[in-house]
C-alpha positions in Angstrom: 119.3 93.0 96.6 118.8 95.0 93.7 116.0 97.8 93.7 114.2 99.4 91.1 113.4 103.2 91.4 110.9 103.6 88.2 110.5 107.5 87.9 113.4 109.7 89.7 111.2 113.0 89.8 109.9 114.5 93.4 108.8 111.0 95.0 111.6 108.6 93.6 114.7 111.5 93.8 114.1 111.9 97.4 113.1 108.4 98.7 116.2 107.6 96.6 118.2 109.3 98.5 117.0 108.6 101.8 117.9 104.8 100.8 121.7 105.1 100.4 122.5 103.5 103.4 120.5 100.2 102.4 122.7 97.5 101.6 121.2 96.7 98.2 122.3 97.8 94.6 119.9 101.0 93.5 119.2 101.4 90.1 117.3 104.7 88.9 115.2 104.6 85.2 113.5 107.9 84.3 114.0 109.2 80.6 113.4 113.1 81.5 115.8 115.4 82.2 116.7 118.2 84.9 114.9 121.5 84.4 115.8 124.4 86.6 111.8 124.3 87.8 112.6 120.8 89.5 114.9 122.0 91.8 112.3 123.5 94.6 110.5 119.7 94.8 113.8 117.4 93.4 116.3 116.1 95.3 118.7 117.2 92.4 121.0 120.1 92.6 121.7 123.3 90.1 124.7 122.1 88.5 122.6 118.5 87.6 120.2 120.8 84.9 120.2 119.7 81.5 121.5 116.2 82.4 119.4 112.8 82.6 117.4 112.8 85.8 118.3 109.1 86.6 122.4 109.9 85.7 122.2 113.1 87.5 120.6 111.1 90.9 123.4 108.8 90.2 126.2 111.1 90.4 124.8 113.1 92.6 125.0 110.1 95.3 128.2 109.3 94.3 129.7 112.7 94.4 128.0 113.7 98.0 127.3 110.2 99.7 130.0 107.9 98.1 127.7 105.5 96.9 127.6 103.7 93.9 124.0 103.4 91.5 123.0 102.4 88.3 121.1 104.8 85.6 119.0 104.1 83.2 118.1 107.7 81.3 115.1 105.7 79.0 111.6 105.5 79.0 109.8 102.5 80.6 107.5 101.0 77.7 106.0 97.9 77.3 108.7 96.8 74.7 111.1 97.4 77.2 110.0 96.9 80.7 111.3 93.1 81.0 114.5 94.2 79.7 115.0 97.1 82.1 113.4 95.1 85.0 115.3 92.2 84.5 116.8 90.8 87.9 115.0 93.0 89.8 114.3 92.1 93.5 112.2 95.4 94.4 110.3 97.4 92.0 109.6 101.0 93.0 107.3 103.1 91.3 107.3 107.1 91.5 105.6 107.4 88.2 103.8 110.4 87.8 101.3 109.2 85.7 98.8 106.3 84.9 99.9 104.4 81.9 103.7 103.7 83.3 102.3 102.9 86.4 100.2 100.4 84.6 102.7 98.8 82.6 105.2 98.5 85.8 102.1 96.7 87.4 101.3 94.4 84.8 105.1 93.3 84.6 105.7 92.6 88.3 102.4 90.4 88.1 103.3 88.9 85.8 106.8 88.0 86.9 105.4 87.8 90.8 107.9 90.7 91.2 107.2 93.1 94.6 106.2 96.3 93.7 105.4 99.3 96.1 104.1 102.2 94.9 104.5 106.1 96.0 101.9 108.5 94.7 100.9 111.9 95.3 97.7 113.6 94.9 98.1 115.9 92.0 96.4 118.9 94.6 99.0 117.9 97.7 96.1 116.6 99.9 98.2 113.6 100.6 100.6 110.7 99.6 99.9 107.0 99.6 102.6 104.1 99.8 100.9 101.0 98.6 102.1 97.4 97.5 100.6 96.3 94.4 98.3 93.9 95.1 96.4 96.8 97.2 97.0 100.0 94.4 94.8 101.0 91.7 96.3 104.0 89.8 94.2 107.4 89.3 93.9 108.4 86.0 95.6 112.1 85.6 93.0 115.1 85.4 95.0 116.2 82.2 98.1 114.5 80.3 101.2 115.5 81.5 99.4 116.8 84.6 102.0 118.7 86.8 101.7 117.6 90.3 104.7 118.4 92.2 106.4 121.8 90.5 107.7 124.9 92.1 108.4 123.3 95.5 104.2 124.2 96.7 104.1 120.8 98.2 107.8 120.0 99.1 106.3 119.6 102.7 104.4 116.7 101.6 106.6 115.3 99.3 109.6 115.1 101.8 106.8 112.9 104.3 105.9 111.2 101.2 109.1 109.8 100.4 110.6 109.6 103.4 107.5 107.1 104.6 107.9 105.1 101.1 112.3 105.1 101.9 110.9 103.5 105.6 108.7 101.1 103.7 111.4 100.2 101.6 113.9 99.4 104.4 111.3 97.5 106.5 111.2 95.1 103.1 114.7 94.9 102.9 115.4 93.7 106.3 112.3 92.3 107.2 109.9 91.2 104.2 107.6 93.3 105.5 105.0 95.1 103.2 102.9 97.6 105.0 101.0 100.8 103.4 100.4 104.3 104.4 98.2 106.9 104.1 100.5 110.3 104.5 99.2 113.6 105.1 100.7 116.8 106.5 98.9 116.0 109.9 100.1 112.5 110.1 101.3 109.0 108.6 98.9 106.3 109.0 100.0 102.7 108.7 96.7 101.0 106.9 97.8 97.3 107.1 100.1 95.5 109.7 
């Protein structure tokens, strides 16, 4: 199996990471880099700043987990999502905004590709995991709109992604594609 991570920030980095023990090949696209203030909410450690997010996740597995990923340090675009996503048995997207989340979710569509989303409320109220045909991205309050910075929600974020790494595995085994609500009080499953 061969799964997507679209957008290696606070969300994708850490589910990421919780999914090294799947037997699947885990390939990371995110065209940002490493900035010092990611590493209080990023699964990415100080010597990775500077370098691409998705080669630094990459090397960071291999170097502490011995496992073996693909990066992709580029932007997801229309012009190049069906190149990038070619082959692609799970899409996962940890965008942090709408208009990649929208063109990840017209491709899989399109393709009739399974795509599970993880998204954070931009004020840390709470995390969904959601399969496509149930997710309708927010738009962003502002562009560029900073949602998980300076480790204020890390709390969240690490139930977040560890909820979205579970829904993962439960897909990879199983087939099975169930949602969640997460908040800091609890994890609710919203379909069977």
């Amino acid at each position: 199996m061969r799964i997507l991570f679209c957008g290696v920030g606070a969300v994708g980095s850490t589910a990421a990471v919780l999914c090294r023990n799947l037997e699947a090949t885990l390939v990371f696209i995110d065209f940002d880099r490493v900035e010092s203030r990611n590493l209080l909410a990023q699964a990415y450690v100080k010597p990775s700043v500077g370098r691409n997010k998705a080669e630094a996740l990459k090397l960071q597995l291999l170097n502490l987990y011995g496992v073996k990923a693909e990066a992709v340090g580029v932007r997801l675009t229309r012009d190049n999502v069906a190149a990038l996503c070619q082959g692609a048995d799970l899409l996962v997207d940890c965008f942090d905004n709408q208009a990649s989340r929208h063109v990840l979710s017209a491709f899989a569509r399109e393709k009739d590709l399974p795509l599970v989303h993880g998204a954070l409320a931009a004020d840390g109220t709470f995390g969904l995991v959601r399969w496509e045909e149930r997710f309708v991205a927010d738009a962003e309050d502002t562009a560029g709109q900073a949602t998980c910075e300076g480790g204020e929600h890390l709390p969240l974020i690490g139930q977040l992604a560890a909820t979205l790494a579970r829904t993962i595995q439960d897909f990879v085994k199983h087939g099975a594609r169930r949602d969640a609500l997460v908040g800091l009080a609890a994890v609710t499953p919203t379909t069977a």
